[in-house]
N, C-alpha and C positions, 0 to 999 in steps of 0.2 A: 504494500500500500504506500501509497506517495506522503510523506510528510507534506506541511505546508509552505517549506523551503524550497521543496522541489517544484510544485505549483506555482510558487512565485518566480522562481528562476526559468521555469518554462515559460509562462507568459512575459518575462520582462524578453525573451530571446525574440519569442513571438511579436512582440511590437516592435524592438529593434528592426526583424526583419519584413514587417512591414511599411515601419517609415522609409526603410534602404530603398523597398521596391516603390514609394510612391514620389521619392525623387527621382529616381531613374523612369520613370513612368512620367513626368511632372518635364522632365528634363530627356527627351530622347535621343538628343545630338550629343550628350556630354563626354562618350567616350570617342567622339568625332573631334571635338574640341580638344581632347588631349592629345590627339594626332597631330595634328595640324599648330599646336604648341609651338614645332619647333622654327627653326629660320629657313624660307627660300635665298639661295644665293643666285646673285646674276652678274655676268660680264656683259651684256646688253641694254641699252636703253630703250629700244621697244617694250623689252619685258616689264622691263625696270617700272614702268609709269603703268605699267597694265596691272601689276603686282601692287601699286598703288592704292588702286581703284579697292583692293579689300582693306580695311579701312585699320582692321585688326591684325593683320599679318608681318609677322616682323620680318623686314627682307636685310640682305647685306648687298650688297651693289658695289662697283667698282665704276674709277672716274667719276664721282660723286660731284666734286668742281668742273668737271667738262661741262656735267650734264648744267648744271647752275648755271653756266657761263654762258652756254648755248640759250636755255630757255627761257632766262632769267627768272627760271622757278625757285626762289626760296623757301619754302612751306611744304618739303619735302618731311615725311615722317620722322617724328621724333625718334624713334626708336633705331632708324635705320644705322647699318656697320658700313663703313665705307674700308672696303676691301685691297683698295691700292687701284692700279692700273686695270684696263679691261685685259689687253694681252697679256700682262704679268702679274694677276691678282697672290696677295701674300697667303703663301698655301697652311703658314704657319698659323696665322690669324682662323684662317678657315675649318683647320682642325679643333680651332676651342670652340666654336660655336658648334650648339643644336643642332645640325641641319637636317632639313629632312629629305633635298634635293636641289642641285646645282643644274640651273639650266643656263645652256648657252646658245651664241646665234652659230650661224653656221662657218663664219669664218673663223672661230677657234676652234673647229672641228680637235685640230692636232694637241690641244689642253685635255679632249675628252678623256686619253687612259690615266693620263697623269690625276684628275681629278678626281676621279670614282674613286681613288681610292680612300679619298674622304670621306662621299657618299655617292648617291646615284646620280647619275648625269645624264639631261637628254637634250639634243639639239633642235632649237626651232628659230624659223623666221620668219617675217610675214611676207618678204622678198625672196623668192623662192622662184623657180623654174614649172611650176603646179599648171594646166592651161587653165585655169579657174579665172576670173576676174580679178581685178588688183582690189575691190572690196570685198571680194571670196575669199579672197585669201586672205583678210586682215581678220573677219571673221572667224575664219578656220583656226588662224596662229593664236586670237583669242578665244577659242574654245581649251585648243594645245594646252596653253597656259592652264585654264580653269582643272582641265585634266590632272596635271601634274601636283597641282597643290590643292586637289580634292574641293574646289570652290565651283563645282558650276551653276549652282544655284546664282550667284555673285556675279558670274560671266555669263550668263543668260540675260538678268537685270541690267548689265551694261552692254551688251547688245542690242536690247530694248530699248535703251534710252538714246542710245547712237540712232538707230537706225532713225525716232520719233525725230530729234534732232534732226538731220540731216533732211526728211521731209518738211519738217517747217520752214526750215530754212532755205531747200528749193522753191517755196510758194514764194520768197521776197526776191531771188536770184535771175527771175524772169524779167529783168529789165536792164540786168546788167551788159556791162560792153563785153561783145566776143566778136570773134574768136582772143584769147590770154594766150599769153606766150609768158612762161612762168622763167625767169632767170637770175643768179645769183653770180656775183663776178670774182672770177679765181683768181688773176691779176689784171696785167693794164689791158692789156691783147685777148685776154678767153674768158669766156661765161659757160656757167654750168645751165644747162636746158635741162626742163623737167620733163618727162613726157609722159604717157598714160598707167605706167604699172607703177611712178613713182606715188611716194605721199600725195603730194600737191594736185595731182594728176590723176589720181582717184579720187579726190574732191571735186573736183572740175566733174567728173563722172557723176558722182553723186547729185552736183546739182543743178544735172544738164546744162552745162556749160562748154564749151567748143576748147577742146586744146588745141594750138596753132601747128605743135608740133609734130610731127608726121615720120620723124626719123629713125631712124636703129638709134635702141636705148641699151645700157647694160641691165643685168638684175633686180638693178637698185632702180631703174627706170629714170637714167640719167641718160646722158650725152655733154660731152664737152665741146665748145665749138670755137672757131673765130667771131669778134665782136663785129668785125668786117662782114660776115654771113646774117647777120642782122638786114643789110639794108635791103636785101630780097624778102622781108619777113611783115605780110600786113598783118598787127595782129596790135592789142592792148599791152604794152609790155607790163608786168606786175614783178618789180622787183625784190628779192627777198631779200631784206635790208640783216646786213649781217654788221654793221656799223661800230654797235655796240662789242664786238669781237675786237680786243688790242689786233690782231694781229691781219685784221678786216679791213679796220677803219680807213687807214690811207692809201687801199686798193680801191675802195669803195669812193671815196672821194676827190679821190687823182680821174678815175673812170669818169665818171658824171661833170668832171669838169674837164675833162677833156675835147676836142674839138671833133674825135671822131666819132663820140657818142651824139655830140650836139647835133648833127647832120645825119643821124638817123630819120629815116622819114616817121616812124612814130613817135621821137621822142621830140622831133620838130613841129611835130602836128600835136605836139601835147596828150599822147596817146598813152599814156606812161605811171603807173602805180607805186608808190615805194611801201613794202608790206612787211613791219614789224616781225621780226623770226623771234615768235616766242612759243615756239614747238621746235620739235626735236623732228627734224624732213627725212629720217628715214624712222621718225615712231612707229607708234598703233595709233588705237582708237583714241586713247585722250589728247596725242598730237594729231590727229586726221581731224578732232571734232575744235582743238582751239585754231587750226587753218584756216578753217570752215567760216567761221567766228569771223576771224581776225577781214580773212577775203572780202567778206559780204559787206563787214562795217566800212573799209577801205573803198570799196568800189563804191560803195552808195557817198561816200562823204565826196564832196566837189575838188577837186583839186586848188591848192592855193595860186593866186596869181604868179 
């Protein structure tokens, strides 16, 4: 026969084990949540800012100052580890964190054996060889992403709101000047051409907008060209103002005050954009959607005299 010791210590076991089960019942993600605990690391700034987008995930990134410099984004995650260089991230650092996986793009293919030995490693981009569309594939690379760090609930929601986006913002886009010819200037003599698989260039897609540019692109959906190949080019030029760049600024400047740019037939006809780079032109979606942004407000503002 049970004393009343025993009865008590049975039913105190018995409620223990039903408060256990009615938080875990109350809470069904919690053992998902301890997964996902530890750090994503990245060599890539596409990921980088898509890794972002989960609000709670602590990431470690490398070139942490490139990316700032480029986007002028300061309001990057508190928590975030800045890992050193993208090519030569410190592998030392990398072993004391958590990780739960090391994703990179596909130009450090050759870090991938050396890495895993950390943790797992997988390569993606959203500039890829895929015959998908340059916005299929941005979507895709951000599915990739939601994959590897068990979030697609997350990457759903921001595919959703990209996508909403991007139609709103075509309904104001219909009045703007086209064909754009999207350029950035390398030095005094060459400019970087955007064309359709690029960032800028799958915007332009998104919101039926005419790209001028018609050429062999690389990967990255660029082209380098002569600034002299311009004057055969009718098209809006929209400049991606890299100004703010020390190492920009007096290419950018000598260029525009030069006498051969002045005698462009578009830039003499006032045809001519200068467009704040405050995205990252080979990003994802959070640089495809501040493009988007930035272009629309640009093109609709008047030009100054």
């Amino acid at each position: 026969m049970l004393d009343g010791r025993s009865i008590s210590l049975r039913n105190t076991i018995s409620w223990f084990a039903l408060v256990i089960a009615t938080i875990l019942t109350s809470f069904p993600v919690w053992s998902q949540q301890v997964r996902e605990a530890g750090t994503v690391a990245t060599l890539d700034f596409a990921i980088a800012e898509t890794l972002f987008a989960f609000q709670d995930l602590p990431v470690a990134m490398g070139s942490v100052s490139n990316y700032q410099s480029w986007t002028e984004d300061y309001s990057l995650p508190p928590n975030l580890v800045d890992i050193g260089s993208n090519p030569q991230p410190n592998k030392e650092l990398l072993s004391t964190l958590n990780l739960d996986t090391i994703l990179i793009p596909l130009q450090y293919a050759y870090l991938k054996d050396d890495l895993s030995g950390i943790a797992p490693v997988a390569l993606l981009s959203p500039y890829n060889t895929s015959p998908l569309s340059g916005w299929e594939k941005m979507l895709a690379f951000t599915e990739e992403v939601g994959t590897h760090t068990e979030r697609k609930r997350d990457v759903n929601q921001l595919i959703v709101d990209a996508d909403d986006y991007m139609n709103r913002l075509r309904d104001t886009a219909t009045t703007l000047p086209q064909p754009l010819l999207l350029v950035q200037f390398l030095d005094t003599r060459h400019v970087r051409i955007y064309g359709h698989n690029s960032l800028p260039g799958i915007v332009l897609e998104q919101l039926g907008l005419r790209n001028a540019w018609e050429g062999p692109t690389s990967r990255w959906g660029i082209s380098t060209i002569g600034i002299g190949e311009l004057f055969n080019m009718e098209a809006h030029f929209v400049v991606v103002d890299t100004s703010h760049l020390p190492s920009r600024h007096s290419i950018q400047k000598n260029v525009m005050a030069s006498e051969l740019w002045g005698q462009l037939p578009s830039v003499r006809a006032g045809n001519t954009t200068l467009l704040d780079a405050d995205f990252w032109v080979f990003g994802a979606i959070p640089s495809t959607l501040r493009f988007a942004s930035s272009l629309v407000e640009a093109l609709e503002t008047p030009a100054e005299p």
